[in-house]
DSSP file (Angstrom, degrees, kcal/mol; ACC not computed):
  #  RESIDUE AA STRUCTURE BP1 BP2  ACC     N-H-->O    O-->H-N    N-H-->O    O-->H-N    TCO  KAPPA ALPHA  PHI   PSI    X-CA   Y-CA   Z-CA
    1    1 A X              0   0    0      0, 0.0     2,-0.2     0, 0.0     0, 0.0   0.000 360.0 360.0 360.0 135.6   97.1   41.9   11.0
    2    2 A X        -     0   0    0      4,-0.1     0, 0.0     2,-0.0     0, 0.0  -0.637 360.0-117.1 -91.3 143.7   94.7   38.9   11.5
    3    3 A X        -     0   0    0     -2,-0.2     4,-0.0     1,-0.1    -1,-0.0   0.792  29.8 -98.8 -47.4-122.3   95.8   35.6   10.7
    4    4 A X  S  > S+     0   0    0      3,-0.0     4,-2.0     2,-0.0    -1,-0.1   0.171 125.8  35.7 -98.4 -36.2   94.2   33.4    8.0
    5    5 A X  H  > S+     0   0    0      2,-0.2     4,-0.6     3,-0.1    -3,-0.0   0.842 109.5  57.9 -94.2 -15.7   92.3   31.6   10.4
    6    6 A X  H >> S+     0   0    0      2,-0.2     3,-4.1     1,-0.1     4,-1.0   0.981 110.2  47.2 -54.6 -87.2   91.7   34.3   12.6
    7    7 A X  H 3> S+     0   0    0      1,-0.3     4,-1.2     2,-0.3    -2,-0.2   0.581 115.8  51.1 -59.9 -13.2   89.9   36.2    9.3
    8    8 A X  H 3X S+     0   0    0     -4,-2.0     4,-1.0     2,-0.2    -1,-0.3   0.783 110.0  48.5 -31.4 -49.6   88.0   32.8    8.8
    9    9 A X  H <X S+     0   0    0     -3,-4.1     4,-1.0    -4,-0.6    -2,-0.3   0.696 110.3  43.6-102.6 -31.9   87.1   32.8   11.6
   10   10 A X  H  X S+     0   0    0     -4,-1.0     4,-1.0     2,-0.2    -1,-0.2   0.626 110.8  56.2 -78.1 -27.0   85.9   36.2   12.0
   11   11 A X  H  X S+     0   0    0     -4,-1.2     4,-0.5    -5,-0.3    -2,-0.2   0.749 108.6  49.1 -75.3 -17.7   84.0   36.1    8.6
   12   12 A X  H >X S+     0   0    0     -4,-1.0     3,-3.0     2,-0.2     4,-1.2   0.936 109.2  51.4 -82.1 -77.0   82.0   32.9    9.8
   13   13 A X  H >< S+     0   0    0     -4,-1.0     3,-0.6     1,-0.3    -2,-0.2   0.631 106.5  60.7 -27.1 -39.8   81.1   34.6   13.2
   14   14 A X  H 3< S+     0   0    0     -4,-1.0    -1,-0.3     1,-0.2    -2,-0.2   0.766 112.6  33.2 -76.5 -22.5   79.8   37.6   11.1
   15   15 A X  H << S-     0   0    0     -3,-3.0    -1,-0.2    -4,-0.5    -2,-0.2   0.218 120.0-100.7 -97.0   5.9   77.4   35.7    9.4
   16   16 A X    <<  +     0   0    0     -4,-1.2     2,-0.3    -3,-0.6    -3,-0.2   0.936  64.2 148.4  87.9  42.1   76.4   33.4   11.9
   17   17 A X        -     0   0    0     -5,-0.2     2,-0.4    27,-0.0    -1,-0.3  -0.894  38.0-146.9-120.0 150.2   78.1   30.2   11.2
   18   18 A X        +     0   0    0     -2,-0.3    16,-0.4    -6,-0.1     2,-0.3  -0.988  39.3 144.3-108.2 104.3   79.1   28.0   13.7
   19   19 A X        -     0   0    0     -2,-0.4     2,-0.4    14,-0.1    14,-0.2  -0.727  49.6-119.6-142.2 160.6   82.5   26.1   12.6
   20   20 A X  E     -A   32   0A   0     12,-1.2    12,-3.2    -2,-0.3     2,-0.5  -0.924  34.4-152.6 -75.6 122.9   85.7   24.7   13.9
   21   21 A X  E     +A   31   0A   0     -2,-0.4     2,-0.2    10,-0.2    10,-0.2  -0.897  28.4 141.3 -94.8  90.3   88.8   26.6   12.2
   22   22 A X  E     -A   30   0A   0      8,-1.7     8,-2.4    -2,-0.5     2,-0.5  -0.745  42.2-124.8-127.4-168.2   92.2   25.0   11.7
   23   23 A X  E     -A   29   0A   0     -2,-0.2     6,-0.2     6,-0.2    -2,-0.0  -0.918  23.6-147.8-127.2 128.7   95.2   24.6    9.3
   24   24 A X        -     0   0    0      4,-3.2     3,-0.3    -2,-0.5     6,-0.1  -0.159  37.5 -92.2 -86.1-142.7   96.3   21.2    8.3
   25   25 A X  S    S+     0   0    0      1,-0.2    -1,-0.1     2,-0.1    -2,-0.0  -0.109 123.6  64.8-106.3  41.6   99.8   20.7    7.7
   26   26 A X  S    S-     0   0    0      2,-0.2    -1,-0.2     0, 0.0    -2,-0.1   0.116 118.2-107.2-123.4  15.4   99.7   21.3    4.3
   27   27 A X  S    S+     0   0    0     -3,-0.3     2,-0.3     1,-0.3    -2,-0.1   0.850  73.1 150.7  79.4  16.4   98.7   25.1    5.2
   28   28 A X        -     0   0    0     49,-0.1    -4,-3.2    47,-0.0    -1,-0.3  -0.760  48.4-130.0 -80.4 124.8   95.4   23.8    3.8
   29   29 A X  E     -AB  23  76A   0     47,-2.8    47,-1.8    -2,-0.3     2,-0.3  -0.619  31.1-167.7 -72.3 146.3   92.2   26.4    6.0
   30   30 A X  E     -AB  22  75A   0     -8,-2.4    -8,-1.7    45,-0.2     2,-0.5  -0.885  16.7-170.9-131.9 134.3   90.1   23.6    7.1
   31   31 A X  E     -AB  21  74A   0     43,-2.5    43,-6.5    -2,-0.3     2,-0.4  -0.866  11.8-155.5-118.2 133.8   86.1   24.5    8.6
   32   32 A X  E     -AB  20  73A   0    -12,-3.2   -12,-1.2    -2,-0.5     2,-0.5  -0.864   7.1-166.1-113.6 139.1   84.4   21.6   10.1
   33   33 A X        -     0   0    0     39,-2.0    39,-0.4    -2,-0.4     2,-0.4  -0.987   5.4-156.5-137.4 123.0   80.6   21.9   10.1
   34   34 A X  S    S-     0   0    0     -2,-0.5    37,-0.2   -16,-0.4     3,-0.1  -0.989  71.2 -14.2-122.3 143.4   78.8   19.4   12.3
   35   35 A X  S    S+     0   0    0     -2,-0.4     2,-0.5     1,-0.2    36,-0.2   0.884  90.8 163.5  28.7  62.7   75.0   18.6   11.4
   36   36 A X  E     -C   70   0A   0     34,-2.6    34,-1.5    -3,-0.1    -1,-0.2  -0.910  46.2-114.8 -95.6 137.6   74.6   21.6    9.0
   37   37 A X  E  >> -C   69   0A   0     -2,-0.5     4,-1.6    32,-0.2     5,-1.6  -0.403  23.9-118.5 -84.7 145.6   72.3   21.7    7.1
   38   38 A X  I  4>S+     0   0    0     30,-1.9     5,-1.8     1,-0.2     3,-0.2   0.752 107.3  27.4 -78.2 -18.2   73.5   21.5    3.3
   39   39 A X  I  4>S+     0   0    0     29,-0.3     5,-1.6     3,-0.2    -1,-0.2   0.965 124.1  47.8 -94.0 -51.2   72.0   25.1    2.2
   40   40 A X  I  45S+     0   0    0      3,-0.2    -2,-0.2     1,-0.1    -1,-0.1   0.219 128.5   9.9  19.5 -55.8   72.0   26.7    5.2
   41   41 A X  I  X5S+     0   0    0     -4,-1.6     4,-1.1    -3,-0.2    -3,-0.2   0.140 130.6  39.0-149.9 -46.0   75.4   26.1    6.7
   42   42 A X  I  ><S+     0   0    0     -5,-1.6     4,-1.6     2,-0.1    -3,-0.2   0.986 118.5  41.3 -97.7 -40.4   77.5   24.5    3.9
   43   43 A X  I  ><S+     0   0    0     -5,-1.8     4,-2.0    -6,-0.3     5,-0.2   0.873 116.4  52.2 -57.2 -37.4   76.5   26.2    1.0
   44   44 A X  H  ><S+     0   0    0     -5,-1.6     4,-2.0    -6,-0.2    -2,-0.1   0.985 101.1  58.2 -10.4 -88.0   76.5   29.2    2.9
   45   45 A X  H  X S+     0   0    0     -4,-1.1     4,-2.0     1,-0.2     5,-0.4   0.937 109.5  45.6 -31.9 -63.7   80.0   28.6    4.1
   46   46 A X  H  X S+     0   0    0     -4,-1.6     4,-3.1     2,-0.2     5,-0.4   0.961 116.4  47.6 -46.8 -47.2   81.6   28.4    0.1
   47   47 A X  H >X S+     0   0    0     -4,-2.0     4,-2.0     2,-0.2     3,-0.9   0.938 116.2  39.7 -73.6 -79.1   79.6   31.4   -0.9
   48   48 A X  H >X S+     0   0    0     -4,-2.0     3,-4.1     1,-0.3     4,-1.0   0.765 125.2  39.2 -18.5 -95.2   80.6   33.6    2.2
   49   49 A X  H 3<>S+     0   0    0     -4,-2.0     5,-2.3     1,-0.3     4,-0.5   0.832 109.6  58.8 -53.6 -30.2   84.3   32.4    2.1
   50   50 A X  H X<5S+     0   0    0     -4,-3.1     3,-0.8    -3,-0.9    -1,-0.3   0.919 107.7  58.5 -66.7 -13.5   84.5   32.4   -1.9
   51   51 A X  H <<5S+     0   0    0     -3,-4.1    -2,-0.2    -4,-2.0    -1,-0.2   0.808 104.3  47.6 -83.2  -9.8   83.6   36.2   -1.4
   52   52 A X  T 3<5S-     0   0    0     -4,-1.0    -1,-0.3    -5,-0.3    -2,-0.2   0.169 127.9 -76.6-126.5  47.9   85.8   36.8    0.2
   53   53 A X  T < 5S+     0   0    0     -3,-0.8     2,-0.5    -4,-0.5    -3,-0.2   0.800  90.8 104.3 106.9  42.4   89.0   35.6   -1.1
   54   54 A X      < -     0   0    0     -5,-2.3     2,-0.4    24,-0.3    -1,-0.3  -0.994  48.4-161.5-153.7 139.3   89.0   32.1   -0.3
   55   55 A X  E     -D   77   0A   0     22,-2.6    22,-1.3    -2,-0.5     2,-0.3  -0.980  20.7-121.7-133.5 123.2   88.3   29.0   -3.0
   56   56 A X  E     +D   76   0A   0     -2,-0.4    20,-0.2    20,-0.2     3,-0.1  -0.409  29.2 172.4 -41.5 131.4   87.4   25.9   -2.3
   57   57 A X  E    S-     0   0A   0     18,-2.3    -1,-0.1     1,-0.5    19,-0.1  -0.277  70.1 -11.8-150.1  37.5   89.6   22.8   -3.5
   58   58 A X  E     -     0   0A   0     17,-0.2    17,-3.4     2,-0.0    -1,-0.5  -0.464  39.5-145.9 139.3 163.8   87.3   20.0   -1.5
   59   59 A X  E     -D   74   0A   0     15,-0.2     2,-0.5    -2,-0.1    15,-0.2  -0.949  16.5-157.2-163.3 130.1   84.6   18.7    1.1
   60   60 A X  E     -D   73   0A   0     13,-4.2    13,-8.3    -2,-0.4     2,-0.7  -0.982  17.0-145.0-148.5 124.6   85.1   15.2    3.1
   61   61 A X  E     +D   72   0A   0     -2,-0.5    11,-0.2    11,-0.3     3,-0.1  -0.787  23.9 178.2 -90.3 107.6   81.9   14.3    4.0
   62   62 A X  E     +     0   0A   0      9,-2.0     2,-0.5    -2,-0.7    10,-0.2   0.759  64.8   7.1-114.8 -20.2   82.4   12.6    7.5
   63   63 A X  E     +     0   0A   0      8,-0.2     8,-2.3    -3,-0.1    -1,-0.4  -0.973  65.2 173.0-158.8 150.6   79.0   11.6    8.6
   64   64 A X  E     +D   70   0A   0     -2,-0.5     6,-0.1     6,-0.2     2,-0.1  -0.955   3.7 175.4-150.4 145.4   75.7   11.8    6.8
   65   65 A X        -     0   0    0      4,-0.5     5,-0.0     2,-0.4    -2,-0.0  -0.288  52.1 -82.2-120.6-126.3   72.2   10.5    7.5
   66   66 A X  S    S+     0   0    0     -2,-0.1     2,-0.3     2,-0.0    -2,-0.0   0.078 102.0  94.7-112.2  21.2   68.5   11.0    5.5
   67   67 A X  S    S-     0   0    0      2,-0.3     2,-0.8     0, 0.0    -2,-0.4  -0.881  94.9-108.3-103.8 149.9   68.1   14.3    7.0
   68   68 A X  S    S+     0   0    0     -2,-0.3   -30,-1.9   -31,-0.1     2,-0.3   0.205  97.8  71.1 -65.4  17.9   69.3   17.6    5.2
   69   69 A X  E     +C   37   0A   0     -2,-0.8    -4,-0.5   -32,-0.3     2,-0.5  -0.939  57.1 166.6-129.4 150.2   72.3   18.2    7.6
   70   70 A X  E     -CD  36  64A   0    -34,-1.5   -34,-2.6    -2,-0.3     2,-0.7  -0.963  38.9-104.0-153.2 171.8   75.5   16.1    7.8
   71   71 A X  E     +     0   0A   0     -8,-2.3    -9,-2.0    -2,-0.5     2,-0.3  -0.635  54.1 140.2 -93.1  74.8   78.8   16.4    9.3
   72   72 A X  E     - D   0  61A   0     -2,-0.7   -39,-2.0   -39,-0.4     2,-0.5  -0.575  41.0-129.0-123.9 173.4   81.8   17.4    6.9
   73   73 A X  E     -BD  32  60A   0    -13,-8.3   -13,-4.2    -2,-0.3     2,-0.3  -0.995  21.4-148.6-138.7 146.6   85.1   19.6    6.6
   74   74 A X  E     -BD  31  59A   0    -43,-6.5   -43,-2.5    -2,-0.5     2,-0.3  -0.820  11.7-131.3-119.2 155.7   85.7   22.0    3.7
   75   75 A X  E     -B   30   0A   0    -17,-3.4   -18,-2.3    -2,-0.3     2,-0.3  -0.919  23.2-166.8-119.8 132.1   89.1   22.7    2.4
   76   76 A X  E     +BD  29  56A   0    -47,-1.8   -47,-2.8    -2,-0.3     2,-0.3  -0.900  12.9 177.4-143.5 137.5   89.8   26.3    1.9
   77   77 A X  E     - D   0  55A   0    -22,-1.3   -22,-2.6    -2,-0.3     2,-1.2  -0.998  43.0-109.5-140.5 133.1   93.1   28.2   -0.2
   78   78 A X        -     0   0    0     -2,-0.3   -24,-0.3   -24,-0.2   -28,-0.0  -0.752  39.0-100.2-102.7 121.4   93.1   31.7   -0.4
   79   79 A X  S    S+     0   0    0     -2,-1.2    -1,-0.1     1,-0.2   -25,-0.0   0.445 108.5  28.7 -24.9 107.9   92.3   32.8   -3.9
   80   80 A X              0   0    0     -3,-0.1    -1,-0.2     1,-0.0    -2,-0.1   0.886 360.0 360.0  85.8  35.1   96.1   33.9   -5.7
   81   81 A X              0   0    0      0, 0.0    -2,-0.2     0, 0.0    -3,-0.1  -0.022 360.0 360.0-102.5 360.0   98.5   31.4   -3.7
């Protein structure tokens, strides 16, 4: 049985996202997207992970310029814990 971040991590590779996968210490999933572009790669990312059992509860926005991609980590709970 695959972990949480193992299946994270295996649902972004299946659709062709490029992410960094951890756990913070509050058991929180967290996927860091650098210079994605916001439909693209980060909306993407919510929709994909909300389909499959996984809800967002937050985005920290770590670097931004005037171009449609920025640097952020999304915060991920899987849907009924």
């Amino acid at each position: 049985m695959l972990t949480a971040i193992e299946t994270v991590e295996k649902i972004l590779k299946e659709n062709n996202l490029q992410a960094n996968v951890y756990e913070n210490e509050l058991s929180i999933i967290c996927v860091e997207i650098n210079c994605g572009d916001w439909k693209h790669e980060h909306l993407k990312c919510k929709l994909i992970m909300s389909e499959n059992g996984f809800e967002q509860i937050g985005e920290n926005i770590i670097d931004e310029n005037d171009s449609d991609c920025y640097f952020s980590i999304h915060y991920f709970l899987e849907k009924g814990i």
